[in-house]
C-alpha positions as CSV (number, residue, x, y, z in Angstrom):
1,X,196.9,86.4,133.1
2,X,193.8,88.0,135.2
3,X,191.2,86.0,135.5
4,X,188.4,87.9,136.8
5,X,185.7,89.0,134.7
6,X,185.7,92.8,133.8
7,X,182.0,92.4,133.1
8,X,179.2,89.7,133.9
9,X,175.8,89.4,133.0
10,X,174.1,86.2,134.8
11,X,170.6,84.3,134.8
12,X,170.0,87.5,132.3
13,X,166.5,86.7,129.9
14,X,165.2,89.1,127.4
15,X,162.6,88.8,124.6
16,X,159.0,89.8,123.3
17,X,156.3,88.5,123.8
18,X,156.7,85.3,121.4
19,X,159.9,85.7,121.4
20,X,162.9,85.0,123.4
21,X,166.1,86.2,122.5
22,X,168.1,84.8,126.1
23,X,166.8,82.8,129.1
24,X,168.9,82.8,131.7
25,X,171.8,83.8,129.9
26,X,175.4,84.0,131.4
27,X,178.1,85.9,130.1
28,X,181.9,86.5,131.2
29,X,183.5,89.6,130.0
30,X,187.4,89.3,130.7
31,X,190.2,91.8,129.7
32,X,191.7,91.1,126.2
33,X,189.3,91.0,122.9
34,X,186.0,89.5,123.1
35,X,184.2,88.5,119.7
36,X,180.5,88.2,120.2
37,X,179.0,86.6,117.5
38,X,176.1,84.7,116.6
39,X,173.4,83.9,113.8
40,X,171.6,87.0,111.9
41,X,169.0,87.6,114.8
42,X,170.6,86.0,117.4
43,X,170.6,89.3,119.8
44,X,174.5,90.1,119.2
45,X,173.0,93.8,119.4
46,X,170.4,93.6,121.9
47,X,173.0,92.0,124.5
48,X,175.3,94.9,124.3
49,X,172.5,97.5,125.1
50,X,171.4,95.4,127.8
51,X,174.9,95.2,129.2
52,X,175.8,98.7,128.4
53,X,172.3,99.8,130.2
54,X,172.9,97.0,133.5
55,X,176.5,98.7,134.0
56,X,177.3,102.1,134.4
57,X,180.9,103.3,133.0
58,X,180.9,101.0,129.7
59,X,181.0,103.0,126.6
60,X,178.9,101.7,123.6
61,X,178.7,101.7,120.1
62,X,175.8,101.1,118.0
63,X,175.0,102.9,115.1
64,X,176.5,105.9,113.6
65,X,175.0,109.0,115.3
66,X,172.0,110.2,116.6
67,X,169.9,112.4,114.3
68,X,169.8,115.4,116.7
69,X,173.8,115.4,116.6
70,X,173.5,116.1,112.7
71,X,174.5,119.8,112.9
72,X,176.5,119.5,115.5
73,X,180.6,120.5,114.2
74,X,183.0,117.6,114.1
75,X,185.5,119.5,115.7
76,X,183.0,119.7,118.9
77,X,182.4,116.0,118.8
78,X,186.0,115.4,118.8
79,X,186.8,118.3,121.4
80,X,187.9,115.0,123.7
81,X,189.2,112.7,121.0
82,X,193.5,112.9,121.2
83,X,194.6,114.7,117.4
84,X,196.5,111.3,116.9
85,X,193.2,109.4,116.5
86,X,191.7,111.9,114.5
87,X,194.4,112.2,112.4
88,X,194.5,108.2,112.1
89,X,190.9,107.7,110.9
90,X,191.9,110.6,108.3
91,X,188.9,112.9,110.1
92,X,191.0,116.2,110.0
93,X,189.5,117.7,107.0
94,X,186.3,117.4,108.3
95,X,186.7,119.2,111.7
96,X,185.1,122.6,109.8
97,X,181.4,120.5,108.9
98,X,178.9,119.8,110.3
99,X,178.4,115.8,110.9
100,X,175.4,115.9,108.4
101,X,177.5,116.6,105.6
102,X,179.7,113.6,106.3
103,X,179.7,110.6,104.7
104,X,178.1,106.9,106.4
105,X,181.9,106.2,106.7
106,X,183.3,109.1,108.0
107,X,180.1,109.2,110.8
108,X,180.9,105.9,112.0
109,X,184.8,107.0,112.2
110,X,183.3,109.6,114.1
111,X,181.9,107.3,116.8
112,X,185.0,105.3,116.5
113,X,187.2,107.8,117.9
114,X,184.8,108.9,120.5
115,X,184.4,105.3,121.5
116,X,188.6,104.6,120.9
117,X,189.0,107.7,122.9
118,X,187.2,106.6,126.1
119,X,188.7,105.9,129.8
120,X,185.6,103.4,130.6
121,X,187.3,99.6,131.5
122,X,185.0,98.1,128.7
123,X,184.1,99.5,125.2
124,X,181.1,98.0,123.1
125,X,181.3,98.0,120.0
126,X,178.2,96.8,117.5
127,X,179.9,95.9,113.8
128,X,183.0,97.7,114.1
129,X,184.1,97.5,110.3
130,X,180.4,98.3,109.1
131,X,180.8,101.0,106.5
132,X,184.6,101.5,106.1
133,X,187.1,101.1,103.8
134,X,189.7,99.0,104.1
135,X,192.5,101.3,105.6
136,X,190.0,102.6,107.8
137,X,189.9,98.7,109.4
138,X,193.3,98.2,109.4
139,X,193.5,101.6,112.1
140,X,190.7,100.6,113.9
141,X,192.3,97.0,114.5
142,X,195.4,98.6,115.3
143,X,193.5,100.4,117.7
144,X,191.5,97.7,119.4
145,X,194.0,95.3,119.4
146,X,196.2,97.9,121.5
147,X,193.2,99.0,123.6
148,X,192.0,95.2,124.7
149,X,196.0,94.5,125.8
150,X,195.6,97.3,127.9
151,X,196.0,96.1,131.6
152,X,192.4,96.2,132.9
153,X,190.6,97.3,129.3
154,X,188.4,95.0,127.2
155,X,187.0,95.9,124.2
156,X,183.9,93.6,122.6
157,X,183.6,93.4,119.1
158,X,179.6,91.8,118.3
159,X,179.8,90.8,114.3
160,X,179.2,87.9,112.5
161,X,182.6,87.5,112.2
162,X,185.8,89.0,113.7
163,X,187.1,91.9,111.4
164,X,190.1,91.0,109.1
165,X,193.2,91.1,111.2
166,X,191.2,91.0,114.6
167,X,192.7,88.5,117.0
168,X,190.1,87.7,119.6
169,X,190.9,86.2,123.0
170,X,188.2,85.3,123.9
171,X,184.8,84.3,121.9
172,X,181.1,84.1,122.7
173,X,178.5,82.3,120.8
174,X,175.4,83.0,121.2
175,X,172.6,80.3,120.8
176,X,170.3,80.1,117.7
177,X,166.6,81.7,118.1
């Protein structure tokens, strides 16, 4: 098995003023699954947009969708998303709608594909499972178990816990506030 981090962060400190989330923080990103987990508050979020900002190519997952995407059709922000994906997350009826008239589910499925669907080496995701139903987490751990045994892939999952049926490879803690 390779070895060499897909991703590192090193001596990496972040906070506000009173508060420190990292100092001098190290992390090791290697292909396979990464959990990234952590207290409520520990910066599980935080690290991912510092990483996904640091390194150009990663694709990230945060939240659902941005407010000005809200009228924009589901069919255009799935114009690059393969139909098997679509058709997996069960998002073909909704091709015709806007993404405003979507439910919090179906949104995040939304960003799911887009982020399932990407080339980029390493994929971020921030609470995968948040909002689904329980089909819906079985595909996307199907999915991200395939993607992160892709030769040269990783795929970070940051939760308090690995989803149900997620088999991490690798975990990082991060330290208590």
């Amino acid at each position: 098995m390779n070895t060499t981090p897909l991703l590192q962060a090193r001596q990496l400190s972040h906070g506000w003023p009173g508060l420190t989330l990292f100092d001098r923080l190290d992390v090791d990103i290697h292909p396979g699954i990464t959990l990234l987990t952590g207290e409520e508050g520990c910066g599980k979020s935080t690290l991912l947009r510092l990483l996904a900002s640091r390194e150009p190519g990663l694709t990230f997952l945060a939240d659902i969708q941005h407010p000005a995407l809200d009228n924009e059709p589901v069919a255009a922000l799935l114009a690059a998303v393969p139909r098997g994906l679509i058709d997996d997350f069960g998002l073909a009826e909704h091709l015709g709608k806007p993404l405003y008239m979507l439910s919090t589910g179906s949104r995040r499925k939304v960003g799911l594909c887009q982020t399932l669907a990407s080339p980029a080496p390493v994929l971020l995701i921030d609470q995968p499972v948040a909002a689904l139903d329980p089909p819906s987490v079985r595909c996307l751990v199907a999915h991200l178990q395939r993607i992160g045994h892709l030769p040269g892939r990783a795929v970070v999952v940051a939760d308090h816990e690995s989803p149900p049926g997620l088999t991490p490879d690798h975990t990082v803690v991060l330290p208590a506030r």
